[in-house]
MIDO-72487 format. One record per residue (C-alpha): x, y, z; residue number from 1; residue in one letter. Coordinates in steps of 0.2 Angstrom, whole numbers, plus 2048, in hexadecimal, padded with zeros to 3 digits. Last residue first. Example, Ala and Ser with C-alpha at 12.3 -4.5 7.8 and 13.67 -1.06 7.14 Angstrom:
2
<<844; 7FB; 824>; 2; S>
<<83E; 7EA; 827>; 1; A>
REM end
This chain:
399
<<83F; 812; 7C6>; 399; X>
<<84B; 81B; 7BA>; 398; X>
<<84B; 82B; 7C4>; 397; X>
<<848; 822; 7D5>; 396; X>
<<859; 81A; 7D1>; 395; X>
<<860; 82B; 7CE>; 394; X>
<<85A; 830; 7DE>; 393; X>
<<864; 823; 7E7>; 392; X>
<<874; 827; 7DD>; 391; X>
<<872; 838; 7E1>; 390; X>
<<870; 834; 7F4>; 389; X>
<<880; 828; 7F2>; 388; X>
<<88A; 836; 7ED>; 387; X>
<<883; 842; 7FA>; 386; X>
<<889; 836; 809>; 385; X>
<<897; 832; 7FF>; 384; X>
<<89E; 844; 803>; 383; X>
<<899; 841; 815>; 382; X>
<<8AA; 846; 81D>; 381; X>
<<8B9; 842; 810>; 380; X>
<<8C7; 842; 820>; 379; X>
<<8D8; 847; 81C>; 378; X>
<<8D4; 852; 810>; 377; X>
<<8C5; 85B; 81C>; 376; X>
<<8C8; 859; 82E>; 375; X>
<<8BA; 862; 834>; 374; X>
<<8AE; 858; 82B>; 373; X>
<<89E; 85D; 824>; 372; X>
<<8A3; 858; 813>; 371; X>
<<8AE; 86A; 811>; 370; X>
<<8AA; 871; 822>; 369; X>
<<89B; 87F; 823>; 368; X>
<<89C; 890; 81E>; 367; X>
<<88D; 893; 812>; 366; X>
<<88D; 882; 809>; 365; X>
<<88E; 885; 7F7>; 364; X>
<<8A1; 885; 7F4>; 363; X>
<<8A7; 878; 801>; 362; X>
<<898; 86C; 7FC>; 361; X>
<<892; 862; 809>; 360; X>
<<882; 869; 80F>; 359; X>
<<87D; 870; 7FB>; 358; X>
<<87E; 85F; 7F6>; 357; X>
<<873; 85B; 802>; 356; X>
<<868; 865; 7FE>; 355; X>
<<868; 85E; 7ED>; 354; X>
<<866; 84C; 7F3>; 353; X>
<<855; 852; 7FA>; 352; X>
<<850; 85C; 7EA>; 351; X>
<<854; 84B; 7E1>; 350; X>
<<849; 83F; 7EF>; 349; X>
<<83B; 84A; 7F0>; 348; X>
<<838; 84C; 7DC>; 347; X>
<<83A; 838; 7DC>; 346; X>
<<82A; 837; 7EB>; 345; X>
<<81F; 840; 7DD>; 344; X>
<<826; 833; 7CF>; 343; X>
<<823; 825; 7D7>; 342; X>
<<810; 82A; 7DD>; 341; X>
<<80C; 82E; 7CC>; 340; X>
<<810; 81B; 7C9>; 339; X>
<<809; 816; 7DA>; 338; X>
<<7F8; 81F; 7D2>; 337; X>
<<7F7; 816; 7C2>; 336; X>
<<7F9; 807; 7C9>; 335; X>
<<7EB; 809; 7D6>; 334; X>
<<7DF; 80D; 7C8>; 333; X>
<<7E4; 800; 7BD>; 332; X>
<<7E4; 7F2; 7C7>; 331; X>
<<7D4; 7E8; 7C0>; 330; X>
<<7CB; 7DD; 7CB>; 329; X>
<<7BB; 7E9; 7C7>; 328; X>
<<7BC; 7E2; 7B7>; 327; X>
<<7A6; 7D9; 7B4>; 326; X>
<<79F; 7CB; 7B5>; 325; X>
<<78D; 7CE; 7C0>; 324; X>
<<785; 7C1; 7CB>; 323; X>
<<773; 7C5; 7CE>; 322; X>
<<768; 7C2; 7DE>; 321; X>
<<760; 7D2; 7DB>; 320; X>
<<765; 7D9; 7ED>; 319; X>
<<773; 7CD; 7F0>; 318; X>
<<77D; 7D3; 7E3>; 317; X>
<<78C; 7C9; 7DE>; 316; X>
<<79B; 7CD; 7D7>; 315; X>
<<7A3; 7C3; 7C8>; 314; X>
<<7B1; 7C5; 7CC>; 313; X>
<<7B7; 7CD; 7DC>; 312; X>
<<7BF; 7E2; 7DD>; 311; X>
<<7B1; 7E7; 7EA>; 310; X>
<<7B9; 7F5; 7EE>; 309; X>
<<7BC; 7FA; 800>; 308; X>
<<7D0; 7FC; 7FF>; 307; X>
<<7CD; 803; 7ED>; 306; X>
<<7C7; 816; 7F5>; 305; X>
<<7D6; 819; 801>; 304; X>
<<7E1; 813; 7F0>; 303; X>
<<7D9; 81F; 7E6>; 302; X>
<<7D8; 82F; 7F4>; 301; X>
<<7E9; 829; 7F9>; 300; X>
<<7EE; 82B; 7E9>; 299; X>
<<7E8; 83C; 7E6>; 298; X>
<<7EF; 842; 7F8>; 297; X>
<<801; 83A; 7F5>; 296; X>
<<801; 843; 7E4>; 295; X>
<<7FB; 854; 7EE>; 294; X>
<<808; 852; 7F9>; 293; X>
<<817; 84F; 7EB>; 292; X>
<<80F; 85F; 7E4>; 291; X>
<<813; 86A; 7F4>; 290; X>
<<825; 864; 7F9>; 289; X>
<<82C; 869; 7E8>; 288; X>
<<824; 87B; 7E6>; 287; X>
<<824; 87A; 7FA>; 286; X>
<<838; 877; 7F9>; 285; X>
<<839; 884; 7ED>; 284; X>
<<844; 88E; 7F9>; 283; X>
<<850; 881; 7FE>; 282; X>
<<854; 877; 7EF>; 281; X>
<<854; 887; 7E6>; 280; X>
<<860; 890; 7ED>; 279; X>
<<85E; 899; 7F9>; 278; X>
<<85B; 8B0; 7F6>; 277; X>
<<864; 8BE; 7F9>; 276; X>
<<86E; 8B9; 802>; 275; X>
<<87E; 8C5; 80E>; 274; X>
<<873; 8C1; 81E>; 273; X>
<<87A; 8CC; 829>; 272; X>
<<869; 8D2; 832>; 271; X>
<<861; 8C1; 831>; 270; X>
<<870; 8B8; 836>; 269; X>
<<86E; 8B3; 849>; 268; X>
<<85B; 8B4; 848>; 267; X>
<<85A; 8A7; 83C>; 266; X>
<<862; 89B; 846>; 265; X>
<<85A; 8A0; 855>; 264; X>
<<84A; 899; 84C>; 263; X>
<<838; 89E; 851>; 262; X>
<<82F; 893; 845>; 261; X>
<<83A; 88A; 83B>; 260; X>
<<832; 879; 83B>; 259; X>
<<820; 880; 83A>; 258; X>
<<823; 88E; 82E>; 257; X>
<<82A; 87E; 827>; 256; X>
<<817; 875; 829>; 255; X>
<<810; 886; 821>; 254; X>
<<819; 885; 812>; 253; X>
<<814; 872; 80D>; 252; X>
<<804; 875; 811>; 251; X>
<<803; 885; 805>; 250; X>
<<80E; 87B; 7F7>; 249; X>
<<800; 86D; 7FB>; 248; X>
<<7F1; 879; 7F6>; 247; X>
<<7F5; 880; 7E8>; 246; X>
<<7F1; 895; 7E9>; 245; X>
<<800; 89D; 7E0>; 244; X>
<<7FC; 8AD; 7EA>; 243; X>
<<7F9; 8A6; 7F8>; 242; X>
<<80A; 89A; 7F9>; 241; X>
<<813; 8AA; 7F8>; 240; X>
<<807; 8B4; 805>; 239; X>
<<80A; 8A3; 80F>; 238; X>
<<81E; 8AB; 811>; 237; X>
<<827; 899; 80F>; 236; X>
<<834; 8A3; 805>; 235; X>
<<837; 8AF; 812>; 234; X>
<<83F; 89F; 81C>; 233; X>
<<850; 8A4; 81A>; 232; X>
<<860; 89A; 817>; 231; X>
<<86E; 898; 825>; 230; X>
<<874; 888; 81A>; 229; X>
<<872; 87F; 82C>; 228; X>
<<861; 885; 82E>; 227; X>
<<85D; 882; 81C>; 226; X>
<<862; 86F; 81F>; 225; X>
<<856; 86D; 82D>; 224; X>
<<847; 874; 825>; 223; X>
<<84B; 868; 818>; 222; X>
<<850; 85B; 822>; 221; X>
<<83E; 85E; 82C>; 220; X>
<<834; 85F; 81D>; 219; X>
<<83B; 851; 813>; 218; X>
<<836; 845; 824>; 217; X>
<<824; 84D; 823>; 216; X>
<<824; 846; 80D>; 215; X>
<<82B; 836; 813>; 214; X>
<<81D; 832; 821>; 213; X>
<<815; 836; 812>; 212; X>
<<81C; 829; 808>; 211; X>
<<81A; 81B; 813>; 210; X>
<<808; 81D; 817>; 209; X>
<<806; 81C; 804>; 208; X>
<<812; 80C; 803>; 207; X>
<<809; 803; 80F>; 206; X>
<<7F9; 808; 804>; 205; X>
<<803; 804; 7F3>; 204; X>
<<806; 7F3; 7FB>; 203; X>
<<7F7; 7EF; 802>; 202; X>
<<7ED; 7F6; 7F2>; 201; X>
<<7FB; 7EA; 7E7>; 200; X>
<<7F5; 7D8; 7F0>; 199; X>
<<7E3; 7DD; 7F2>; 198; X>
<<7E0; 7E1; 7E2>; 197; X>
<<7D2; 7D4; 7DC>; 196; X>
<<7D0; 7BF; 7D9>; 195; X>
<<7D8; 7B3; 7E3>; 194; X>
<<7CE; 7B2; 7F2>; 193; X>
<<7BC; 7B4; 7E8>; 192; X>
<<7C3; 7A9; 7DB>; 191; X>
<<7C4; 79B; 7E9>; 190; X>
<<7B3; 79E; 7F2>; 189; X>
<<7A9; 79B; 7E2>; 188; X>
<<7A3; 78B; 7E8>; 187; X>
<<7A8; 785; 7F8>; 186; X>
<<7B9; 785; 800>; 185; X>
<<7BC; 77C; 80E>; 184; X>
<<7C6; 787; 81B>; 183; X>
<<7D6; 783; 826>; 182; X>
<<7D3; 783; 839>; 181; X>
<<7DA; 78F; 846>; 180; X>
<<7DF; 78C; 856>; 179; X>
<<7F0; 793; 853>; 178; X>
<<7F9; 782; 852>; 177; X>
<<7EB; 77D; 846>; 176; X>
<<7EF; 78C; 83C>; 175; X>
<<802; 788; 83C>; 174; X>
<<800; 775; 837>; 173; X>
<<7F4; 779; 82B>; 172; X>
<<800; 784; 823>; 171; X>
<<810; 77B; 824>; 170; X>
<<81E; 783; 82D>; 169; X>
<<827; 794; 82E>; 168; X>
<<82F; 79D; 83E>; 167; X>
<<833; 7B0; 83D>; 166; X>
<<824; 7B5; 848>; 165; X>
<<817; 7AB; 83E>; 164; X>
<<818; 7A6; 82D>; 163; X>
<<80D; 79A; 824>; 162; X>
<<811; 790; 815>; 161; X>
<<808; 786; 807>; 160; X>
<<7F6; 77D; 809>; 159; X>
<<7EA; 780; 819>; 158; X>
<<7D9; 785; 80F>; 157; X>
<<7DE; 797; 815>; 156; X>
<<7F1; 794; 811>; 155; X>
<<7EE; 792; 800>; 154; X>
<<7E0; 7A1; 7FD>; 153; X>
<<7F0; 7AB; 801>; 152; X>
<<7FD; 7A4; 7F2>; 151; X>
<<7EC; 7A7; 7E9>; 150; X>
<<7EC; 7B8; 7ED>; 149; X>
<<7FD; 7BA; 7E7>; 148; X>
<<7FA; 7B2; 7D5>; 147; X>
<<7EB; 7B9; 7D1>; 146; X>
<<7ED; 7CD; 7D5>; 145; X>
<<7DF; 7D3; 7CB>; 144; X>
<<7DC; 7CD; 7B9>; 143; X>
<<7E7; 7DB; 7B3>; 142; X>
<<7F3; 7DC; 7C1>; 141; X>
<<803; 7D7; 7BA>; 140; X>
<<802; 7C9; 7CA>; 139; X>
<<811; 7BA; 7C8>; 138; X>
<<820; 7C4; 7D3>; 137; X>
<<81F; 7C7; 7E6>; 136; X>
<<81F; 7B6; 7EB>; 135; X>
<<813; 7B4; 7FA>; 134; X>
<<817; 7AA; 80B>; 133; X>
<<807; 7A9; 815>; 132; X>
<<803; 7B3; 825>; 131; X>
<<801; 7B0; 837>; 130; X>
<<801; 7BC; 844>; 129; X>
<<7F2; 7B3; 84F>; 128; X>
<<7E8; 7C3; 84C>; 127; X>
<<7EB; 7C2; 839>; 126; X>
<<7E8; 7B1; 837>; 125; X>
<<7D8; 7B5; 842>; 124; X>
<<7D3; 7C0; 835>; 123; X>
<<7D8; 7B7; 826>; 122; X>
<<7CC; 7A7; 82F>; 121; X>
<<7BF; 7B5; 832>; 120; X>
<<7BE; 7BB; 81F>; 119; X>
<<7BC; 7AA; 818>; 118; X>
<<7AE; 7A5; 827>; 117; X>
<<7A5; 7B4; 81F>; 116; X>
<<79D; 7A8; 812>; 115; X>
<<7A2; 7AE; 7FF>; 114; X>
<<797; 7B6; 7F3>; 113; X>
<<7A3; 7C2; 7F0>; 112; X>
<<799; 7D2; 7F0>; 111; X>
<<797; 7D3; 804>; 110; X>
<<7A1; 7E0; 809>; 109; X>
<<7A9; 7D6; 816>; 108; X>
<<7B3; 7CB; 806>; 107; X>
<<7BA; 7DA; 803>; 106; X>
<<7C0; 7DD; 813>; 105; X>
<<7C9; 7CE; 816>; 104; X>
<<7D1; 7D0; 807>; 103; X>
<<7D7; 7E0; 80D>; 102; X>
<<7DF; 7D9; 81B>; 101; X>
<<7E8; 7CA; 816>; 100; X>
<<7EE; 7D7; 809>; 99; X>
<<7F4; 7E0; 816>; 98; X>
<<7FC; 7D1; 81F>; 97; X>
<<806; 7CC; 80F>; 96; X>
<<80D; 7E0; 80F>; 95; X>
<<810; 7E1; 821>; 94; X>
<<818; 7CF; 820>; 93; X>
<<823; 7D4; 811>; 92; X>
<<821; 7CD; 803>; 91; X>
<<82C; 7BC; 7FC>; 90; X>
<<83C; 7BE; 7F0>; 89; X>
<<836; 7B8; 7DF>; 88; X>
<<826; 7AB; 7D7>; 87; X>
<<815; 7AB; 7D7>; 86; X>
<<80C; 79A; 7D0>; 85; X>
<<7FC; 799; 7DC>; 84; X>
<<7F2; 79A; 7CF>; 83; X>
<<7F3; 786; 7CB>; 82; X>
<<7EE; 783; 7E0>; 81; X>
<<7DF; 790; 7E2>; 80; X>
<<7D8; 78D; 7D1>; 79; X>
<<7D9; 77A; 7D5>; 78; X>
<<7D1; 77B; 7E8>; 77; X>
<<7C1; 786; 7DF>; 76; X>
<<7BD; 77A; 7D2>; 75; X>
<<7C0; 76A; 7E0>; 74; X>
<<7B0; 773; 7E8>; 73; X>
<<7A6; 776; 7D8>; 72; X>
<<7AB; 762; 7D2>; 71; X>
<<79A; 758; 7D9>; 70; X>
<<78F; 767; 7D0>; 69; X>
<<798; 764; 7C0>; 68; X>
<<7A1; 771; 7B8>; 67; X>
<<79D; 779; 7A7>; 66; X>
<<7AC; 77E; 79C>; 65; X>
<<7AA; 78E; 792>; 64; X>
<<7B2; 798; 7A0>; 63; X>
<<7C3; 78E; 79C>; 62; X>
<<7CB; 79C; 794>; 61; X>
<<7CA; 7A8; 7A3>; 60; X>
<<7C2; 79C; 7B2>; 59; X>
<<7BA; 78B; 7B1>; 58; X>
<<7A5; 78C; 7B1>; 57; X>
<<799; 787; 7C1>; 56; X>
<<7A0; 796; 7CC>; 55; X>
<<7AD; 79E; 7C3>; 54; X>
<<7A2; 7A5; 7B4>; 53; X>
<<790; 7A2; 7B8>; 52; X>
<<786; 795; 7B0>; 51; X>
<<775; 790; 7BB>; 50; X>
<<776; 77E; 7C1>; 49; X>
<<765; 783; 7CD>; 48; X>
<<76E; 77D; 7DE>; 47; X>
<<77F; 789; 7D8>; 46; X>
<<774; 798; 7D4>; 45; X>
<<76B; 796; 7E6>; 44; X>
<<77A; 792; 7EE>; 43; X>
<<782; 7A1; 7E7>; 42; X>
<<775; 7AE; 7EC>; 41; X>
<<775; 7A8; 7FD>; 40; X>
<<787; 7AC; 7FE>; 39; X>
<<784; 7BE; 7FB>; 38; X>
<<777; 7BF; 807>; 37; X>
<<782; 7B6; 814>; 36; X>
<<790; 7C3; 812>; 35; X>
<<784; 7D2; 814>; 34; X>
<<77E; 7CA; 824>; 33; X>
<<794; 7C6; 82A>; 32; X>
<<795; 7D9; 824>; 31; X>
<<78A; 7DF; 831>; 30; X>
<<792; 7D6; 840>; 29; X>
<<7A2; 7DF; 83B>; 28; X>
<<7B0; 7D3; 838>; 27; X>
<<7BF; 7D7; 845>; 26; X>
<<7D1; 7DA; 845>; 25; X>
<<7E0; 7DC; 852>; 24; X>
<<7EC; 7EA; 84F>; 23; X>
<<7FD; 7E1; 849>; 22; X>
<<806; 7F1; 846>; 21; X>
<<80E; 7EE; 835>; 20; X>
<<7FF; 7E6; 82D>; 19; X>
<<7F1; 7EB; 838>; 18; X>
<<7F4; 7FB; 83D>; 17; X>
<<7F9; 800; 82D>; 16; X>
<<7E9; 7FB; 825>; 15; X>
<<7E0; 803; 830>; 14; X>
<<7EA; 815; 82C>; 13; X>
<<7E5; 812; 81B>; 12; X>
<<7D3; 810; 81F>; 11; X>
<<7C5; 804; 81F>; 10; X>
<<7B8; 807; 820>; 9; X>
<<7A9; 7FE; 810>; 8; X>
<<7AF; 7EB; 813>; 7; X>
<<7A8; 7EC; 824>; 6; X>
<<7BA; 7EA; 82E>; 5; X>
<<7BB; 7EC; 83F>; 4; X>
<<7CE; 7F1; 845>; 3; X>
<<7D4; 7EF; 856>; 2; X>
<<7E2; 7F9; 85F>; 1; X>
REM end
């Protein structure tokens, strides 16, 4: 597979090919002119001694302080190192590698004002299967994710840790054993690494993809489990789902008319079948189902549109050759979404753990062994099977 990135394309399923699939990446030759214009625009600021926060003044509280010409370049190296304080159990490489990604990106839009040489070195990082070693904890989000993009800028200027298939060693030694060379960063080229979302998008993409492979996965138990409960699949009638008109209970319906589509299973007790009616975590499973896809679809609408935001501070518009402060490094939206997210996938772990219950349960499950076991006293079966389900979903409870 091969993925070109244009800073305004890329898609979740990109993004998974490149961070847990290894797809081999490309800069778009479009984005490498839209790159240079923006670059251009901070040379010229920089050759006039202009003020502009980041580029000739300190960062947050240190804004105030002007920088010399001589210092810009040693400005940009000492944000990189002093923010590079995360701490905690590292990321996982899918996770690192898809922020390597989406930085990439970013700076392919050509808002940055950094050269395009940034983006290729991540990009050939990636192709070579090396990543940097980044803490999970330091980034609260609110001035983008500081501390693990600038645990990444490290290795691009050949400072801290690579990775690359289970060994670790120095990061200019790794990229140089890679073919690769370290960069030099010029002026504004260090906040533009550090500074956006890059490090909780990756993971609420990857996470994203995750969760509707989950949502399919509850489909197929759940068809599964009703099959062995010898349930019906009247409930999943679309005239039902019609007549309430939400659009993921109708999906969610029609994938187990899907699944239970011409069951000999059903056949063998449709004429016998003393039931009125399943219980609830059976029949209302595209009342449950339903709304968890429409969460996955609203966050994967936010989260699809931040993996081509221009998230850098200040930006800079190459048409009016302006640099522009502003909060687009702010996590809020993708926050807010993984939150909703949580609790959606929480409602498919509890009714889950309630079919189960029903599976195990000698005085719910329509026949079966006591715990599925055809020993029971002797043998306990999968009772803690359902226990530890219930104690997972209570997790996702207080989570």
């Amino acid at each position: 597979m091969e993925v070109v990135i244009d800073g305004n394309s890329l898609t979740l399923e990109q993004v998974t090919a490149v961070a847990a699939e290894r797809a081999h990446v490309l800069v778009a030759p479009w984005a490498r002119q839209r790159a240079a214009a923006s670059r251009q625009v901070v040379d010229r600021l920089v050759a006039s001694r202009a003020v502009a926060y980041g580029v000739t003044t300190g960062f947050g509280k240190l804004s105030e302080v002007a920088i010399p010409p001589e210092r810009l370049a040693e400005l940009q190296v000492n944000l990189v190192r002093s923010h590079a304080a995360g701490v905690g159990d590292l990321l996982p490489e899918r996770e690192v590698r898809g922020m390597m990604l989406l930085r990439a990106n970013v700076i392919s839009k050509g808002f940055s004002g950094a050269r395009i040489d940034l983006a290729e070195l991540l990009c050939g990082m990636l192709n070579a299967g090396l990543y940097p070693e980044i803490p999970e904890q330091g980034s609260v989000g609110a001035s983008g994710d500081l501390a693990p993009l600038a645990h990444l800028a490290l290795s691009v200027i050949g400072e801290g840790k690579l990775q690359r298939d289970g060994r670790c060693g120095e990061a200019i030694e790794m990229l140089r054993a890679a073919g690769l060379e370290p960069i030099t960063l010029a002026s504004k080229e260090g906040l533009t690494l550090i500074n956006g979302t890059q490090a909780h998008t990756s993971i609420g993409a990857l996470a994203l993809v995750d969760a509707h492979t989950l949502w399919r996965t509850a489909h197929v138990a759940g068809a599964m489990s009703l099959e062995a409960l010898l349930g019906t699949p009247v409930a999943f009638d679309a005239r039902i789902q019609d007549a309430r008109g939400q659009l993921g209970q109708a999906a969610s319906a029609a994938f187990l008319r899907e699944l239970l589509a011409d069951s000999e299973i059903r056949e063998s007790h449709r004429l016998n079948d003393p039931l009125v009616q399943d219980a609830y975590a059976l029949r209302c499973m595209p009342q449950v189902h339903g709304p968890v896809l429409d969460a996955i679809d609203f966050a994967a609408a936010v989260i699809g549109r931040e993996l081509n935001a221009a998230t850098d501070n200040p930006l800079v518009f190459s048409e009016s050759g302006e640099l522009l402060s502003g909060g687009n490094f702010h996590g809020q939206s993708v926050a807010m979404v993984l939150d909703f997210l949580a609790i959606a996938l929480t409602n498919l772990a509890t009714i889950s753990e309630r079919r189960i219950d029903r599976l195990v349960h000698p005085d719910l499950n329509q026949g079966l062994p006591p715990f599925l076991t055809r020993d029971a006293g002797v043998n306990s079966g999968f009772m803690m099977a359902q226990v530890t389900a219930a104690s997972l979903a209570s997790e996702c409870k207080v989570l």
